[in-house]
Structure formats: structure tokens, C-alpha cells
N, CA, C and O atoms as a GROMACS GRO file, in nm:
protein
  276
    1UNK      N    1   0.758   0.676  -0.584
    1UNK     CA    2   0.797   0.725  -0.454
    1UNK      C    3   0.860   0.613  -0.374
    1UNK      O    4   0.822   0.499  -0.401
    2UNK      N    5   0.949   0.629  -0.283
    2UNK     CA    6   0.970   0.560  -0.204
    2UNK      C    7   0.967   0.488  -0.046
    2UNK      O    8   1.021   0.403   0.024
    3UNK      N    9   0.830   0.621  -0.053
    3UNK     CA   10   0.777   0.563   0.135
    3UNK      C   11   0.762   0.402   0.154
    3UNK      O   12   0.767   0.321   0.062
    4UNK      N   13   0.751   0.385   0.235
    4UNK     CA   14   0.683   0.252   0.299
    4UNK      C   15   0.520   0.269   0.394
    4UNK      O   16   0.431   0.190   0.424
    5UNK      N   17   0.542   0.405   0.416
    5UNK     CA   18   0.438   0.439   0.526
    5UNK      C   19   0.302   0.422   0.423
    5UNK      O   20   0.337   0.476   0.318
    6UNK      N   21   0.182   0.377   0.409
    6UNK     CA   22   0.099   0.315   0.318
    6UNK      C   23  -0.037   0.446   0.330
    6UNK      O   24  -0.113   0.482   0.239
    7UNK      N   25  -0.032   0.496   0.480
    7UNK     CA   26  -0.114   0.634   0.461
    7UNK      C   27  -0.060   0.753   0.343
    7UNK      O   28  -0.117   0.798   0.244
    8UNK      N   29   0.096   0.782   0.412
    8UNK     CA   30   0.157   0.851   0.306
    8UNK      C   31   0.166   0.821   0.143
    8UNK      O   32   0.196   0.906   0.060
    9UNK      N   33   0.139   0.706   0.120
    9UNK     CA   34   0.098   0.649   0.005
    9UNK      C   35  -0.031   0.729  -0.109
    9UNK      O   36  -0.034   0.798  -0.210
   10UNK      N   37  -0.136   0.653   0.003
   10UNK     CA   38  -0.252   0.694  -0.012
   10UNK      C   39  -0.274   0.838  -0.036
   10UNK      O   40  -0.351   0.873  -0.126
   11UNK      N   41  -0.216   0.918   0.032
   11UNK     CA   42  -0.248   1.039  -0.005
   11UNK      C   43  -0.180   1.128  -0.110
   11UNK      O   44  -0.223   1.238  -0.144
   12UNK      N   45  -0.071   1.071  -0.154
   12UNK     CA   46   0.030   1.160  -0.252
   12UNK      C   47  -0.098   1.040  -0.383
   12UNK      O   48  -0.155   1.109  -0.467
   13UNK      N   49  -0.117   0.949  -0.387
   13UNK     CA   50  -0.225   0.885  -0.486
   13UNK      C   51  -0.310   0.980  -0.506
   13UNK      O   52  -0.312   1.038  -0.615
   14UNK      N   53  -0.410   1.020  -0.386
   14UNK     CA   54  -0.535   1.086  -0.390
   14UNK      C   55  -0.504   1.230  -0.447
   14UNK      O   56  -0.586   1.274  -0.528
   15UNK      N   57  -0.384   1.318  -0.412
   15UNK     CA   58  -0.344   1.386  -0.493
   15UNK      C   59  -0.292   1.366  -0.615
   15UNK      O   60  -0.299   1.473  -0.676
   16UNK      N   61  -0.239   1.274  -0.686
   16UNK     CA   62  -0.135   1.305  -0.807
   16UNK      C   63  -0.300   1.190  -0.892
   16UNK      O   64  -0.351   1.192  -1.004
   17UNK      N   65  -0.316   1.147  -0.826
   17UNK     CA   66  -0.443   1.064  -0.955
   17UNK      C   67  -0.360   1.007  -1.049
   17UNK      O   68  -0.355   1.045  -1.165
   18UNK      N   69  -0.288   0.904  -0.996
   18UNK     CA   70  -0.208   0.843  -1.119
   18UNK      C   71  -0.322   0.771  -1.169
   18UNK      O   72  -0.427   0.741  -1.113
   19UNK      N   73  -0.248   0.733  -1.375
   19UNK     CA   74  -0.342   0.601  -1.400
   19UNK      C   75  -0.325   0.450  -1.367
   19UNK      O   76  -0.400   0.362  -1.409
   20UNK      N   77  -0.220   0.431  -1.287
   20UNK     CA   78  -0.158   0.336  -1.244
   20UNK      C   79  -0.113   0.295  -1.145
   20UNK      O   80  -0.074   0.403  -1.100
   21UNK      N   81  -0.080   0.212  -1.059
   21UNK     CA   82  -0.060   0.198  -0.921
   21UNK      C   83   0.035   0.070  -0.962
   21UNK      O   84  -0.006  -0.019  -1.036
   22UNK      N   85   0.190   0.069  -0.895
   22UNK     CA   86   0.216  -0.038  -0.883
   22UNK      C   87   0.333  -0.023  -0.786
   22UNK      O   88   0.444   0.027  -0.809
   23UNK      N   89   0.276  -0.088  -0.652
   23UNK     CA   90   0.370  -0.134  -0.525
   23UNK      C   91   0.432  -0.241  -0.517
   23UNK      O   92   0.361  -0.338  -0.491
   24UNK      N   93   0.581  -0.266  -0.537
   24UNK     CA   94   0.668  -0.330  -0.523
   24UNK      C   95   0.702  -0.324  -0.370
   24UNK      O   96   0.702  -0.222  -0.302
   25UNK      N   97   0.728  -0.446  -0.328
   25UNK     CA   98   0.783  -0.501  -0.240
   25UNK      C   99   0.660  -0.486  -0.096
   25UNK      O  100   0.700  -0.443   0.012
   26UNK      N  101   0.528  -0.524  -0.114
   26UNK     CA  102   0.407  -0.496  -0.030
   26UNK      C  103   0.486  -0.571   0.123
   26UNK      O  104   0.450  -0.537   0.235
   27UNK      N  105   0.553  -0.635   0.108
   27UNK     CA  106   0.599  -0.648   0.249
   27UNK      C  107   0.659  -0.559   0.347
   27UNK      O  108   0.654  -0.555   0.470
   28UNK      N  109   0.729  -0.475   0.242
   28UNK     CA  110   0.787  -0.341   0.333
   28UNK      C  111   0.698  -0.238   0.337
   28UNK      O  112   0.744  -0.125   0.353
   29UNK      N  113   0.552  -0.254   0.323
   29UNK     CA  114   0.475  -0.150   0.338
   29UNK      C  115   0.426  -0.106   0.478
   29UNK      O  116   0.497  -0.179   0.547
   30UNK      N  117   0.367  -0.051   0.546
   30UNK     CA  118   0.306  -0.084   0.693
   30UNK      C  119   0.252   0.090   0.734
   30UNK      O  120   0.283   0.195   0.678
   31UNK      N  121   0.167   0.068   0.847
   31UNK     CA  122   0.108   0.186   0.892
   31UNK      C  123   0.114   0.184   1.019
   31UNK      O  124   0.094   0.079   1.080
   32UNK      N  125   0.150   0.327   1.100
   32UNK     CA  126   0.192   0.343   1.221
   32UNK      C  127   0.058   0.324   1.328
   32UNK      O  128   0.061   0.332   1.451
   33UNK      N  129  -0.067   0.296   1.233
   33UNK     CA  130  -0.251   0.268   1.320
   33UNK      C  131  -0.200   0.131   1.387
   33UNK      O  132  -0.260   0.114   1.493
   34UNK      N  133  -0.128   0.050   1.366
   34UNK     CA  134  -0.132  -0.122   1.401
   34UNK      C  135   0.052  -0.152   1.468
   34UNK      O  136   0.156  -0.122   1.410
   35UNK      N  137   0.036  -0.218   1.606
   35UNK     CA  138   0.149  -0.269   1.613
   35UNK      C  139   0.178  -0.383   1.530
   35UNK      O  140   0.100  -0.459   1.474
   36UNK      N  141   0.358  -0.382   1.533
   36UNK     CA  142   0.386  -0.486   1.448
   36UNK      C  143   0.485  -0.444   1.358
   36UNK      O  144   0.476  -0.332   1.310
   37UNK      N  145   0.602  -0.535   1.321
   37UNK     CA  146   0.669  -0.453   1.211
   37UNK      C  147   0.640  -0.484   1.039
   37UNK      O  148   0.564  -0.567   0.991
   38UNK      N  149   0.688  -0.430   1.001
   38UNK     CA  150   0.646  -0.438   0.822
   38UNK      C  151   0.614  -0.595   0.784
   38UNK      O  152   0.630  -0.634   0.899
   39UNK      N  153   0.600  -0.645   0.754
   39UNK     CA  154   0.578  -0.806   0.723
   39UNK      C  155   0.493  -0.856   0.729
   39UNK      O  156   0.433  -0.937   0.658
   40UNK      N  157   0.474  -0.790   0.859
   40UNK     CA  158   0.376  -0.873   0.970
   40UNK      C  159   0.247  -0.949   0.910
   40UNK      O  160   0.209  -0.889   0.809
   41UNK      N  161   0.174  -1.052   0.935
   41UNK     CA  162   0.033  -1.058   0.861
   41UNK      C  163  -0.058  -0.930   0.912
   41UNK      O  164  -0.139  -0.883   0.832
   42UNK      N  165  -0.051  -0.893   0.994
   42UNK     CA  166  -0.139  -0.777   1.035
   42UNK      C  167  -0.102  -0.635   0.950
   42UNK      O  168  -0.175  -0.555   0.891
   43UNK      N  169   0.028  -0.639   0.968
   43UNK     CA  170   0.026  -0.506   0.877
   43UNK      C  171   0.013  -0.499   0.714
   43UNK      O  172  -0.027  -0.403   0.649
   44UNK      N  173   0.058  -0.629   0.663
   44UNK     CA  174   0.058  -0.681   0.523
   44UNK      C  175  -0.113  -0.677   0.510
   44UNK      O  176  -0.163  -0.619   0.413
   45UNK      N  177  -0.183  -0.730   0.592
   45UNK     CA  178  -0.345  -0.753   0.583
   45UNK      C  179  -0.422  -0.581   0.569
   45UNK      O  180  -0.506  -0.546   0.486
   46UNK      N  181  -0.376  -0.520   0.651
   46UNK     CA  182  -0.418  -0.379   0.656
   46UNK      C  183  -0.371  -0.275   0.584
   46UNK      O  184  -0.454  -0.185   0.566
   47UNK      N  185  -0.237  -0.256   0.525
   47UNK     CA  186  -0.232  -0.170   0.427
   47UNK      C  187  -0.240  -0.239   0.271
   47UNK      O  188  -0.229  -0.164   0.174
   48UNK      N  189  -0.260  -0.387   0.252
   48UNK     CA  190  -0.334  -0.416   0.135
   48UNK      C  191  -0.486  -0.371   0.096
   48UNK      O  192  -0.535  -0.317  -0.003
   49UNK      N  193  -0.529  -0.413   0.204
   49UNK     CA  194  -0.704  -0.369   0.217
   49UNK      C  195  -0.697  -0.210   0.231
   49UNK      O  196  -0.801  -0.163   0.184
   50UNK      N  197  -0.652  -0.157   0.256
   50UNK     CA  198  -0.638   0.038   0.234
   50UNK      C  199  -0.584   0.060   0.100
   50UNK      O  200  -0.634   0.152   0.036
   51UNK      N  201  -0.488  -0.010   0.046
   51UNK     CA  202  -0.457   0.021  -0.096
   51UNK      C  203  -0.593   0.003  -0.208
   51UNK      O  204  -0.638   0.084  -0.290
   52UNK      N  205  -0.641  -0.154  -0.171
   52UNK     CA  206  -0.711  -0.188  -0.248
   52UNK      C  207  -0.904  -0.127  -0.251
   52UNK      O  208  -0.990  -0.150  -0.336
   53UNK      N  209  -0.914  -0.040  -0.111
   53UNK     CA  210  -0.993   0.027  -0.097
   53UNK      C  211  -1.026   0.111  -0.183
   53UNK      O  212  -1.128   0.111  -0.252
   54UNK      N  213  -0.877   0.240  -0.184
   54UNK     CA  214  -0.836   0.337  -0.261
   54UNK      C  215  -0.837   0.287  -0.420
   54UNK      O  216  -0.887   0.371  -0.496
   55UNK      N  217  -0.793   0.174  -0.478
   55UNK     CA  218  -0.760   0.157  -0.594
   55UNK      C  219  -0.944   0.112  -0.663
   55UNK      O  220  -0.974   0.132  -0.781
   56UNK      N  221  -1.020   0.064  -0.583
   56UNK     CA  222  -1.155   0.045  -0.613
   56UNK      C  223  -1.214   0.165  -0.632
   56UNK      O  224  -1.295   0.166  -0.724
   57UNK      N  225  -1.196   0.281  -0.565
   57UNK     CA  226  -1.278   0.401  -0.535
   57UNK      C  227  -1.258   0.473  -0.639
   57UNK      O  228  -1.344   0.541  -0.694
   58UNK      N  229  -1.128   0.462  -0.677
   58UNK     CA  230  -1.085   0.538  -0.809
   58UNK      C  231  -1.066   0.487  -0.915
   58UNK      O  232  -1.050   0.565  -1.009
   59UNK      N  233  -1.060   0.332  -0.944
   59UNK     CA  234  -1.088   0.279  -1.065
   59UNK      C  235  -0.959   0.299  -1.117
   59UNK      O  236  -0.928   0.365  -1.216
   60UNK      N  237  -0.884   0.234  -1.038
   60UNK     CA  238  -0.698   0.265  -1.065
   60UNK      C  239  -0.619   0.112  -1.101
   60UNK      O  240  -0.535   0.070  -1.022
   61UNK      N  241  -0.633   0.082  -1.148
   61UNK     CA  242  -0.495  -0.028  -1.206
   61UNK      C  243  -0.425  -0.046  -1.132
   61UNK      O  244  -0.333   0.036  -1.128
   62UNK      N  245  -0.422  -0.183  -1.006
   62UNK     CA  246  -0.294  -0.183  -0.891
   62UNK      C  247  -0.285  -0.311  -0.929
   62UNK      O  248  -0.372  -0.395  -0.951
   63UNK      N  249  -0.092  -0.316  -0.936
   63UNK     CA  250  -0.045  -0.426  -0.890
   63UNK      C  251   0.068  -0.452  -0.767
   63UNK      O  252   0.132  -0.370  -0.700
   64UNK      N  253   0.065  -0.582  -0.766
   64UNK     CA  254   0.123  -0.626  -0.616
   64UNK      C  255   0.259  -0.642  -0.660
   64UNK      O  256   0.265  -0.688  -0.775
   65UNK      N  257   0.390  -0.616  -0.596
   65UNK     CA  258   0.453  -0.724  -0.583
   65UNK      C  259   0.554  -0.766  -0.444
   65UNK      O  260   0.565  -0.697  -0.342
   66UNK      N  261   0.617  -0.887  -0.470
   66UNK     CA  262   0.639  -0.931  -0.322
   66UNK      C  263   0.726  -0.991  -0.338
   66UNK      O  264   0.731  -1.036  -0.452
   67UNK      N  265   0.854  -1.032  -0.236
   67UNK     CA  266   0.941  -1.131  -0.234
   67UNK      C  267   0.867  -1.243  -0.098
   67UNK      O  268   0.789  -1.218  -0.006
   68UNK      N  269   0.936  -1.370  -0.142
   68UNK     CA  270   0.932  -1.416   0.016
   68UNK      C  271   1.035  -1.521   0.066
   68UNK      O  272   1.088  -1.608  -0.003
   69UNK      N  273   1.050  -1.503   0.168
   69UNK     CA  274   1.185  -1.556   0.219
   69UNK      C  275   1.208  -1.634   0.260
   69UNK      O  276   1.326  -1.654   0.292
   0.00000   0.00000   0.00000
């Protein structure tokens, strides 16, 4: 998929139950709960820890990836 929005994430996951998880480019991820734009340490800090919540709960295979500039 190609959201960025990391709730919308989460929930097409919790529906489709992949066996795999892998988010490219975690910097452009972010959630509309936190000011700040995509990058941010705050938003990078908070939709990692919601991914990695989700990926514990379900015993899902996540990987990261990232550029940096």
C-alpha cells in the first residue's frame, strides 16, 4: 500500500493479516494524534512504537527501512 498515515496502516494490517510487514521509507510515515511533520523525532518515535506494538501482538515479521539526509 501506499499510505503514509501509520493508523491507516495499522488497520488494513489488522485486517489483511499479512505474514510480513515491511515499511519502506519510516520517515514518511506519521499520524494526525501528534503535531509535527513526517520526520519529525516525535512522529518517527510514535508511529514506530504503534507499528512495533502491532507487529508484537501478532507475531508478524517487520522490517524498517529509511533514508537519511
Amino acid at each position: 500500500m501506499t499510505s503514509t498515515d501509520v493508523d491507516q496502516i495499522l488497520t488494513i494490517v489488522a485486517e489483511q493479516k499479512p505474514s510480513l510487514l515491511i515499511v519502506d521509507s519510516i520517515q514518511t510515515i506519521m499520524t494526525a494524534d501528534l503535531l509535527g511533520t513526517s520526520g519529525s523525532v516525535g512522529q518517527l518515535r510514535e508511529s514506530t512504537a504503534r507499528i512495533i506494538e502491532v507487529a508484537k501482538r501478532m507475531n508478524l515479521p517487520t522490517f524498517f527501512g529509511g533514508a537519511c539526509d
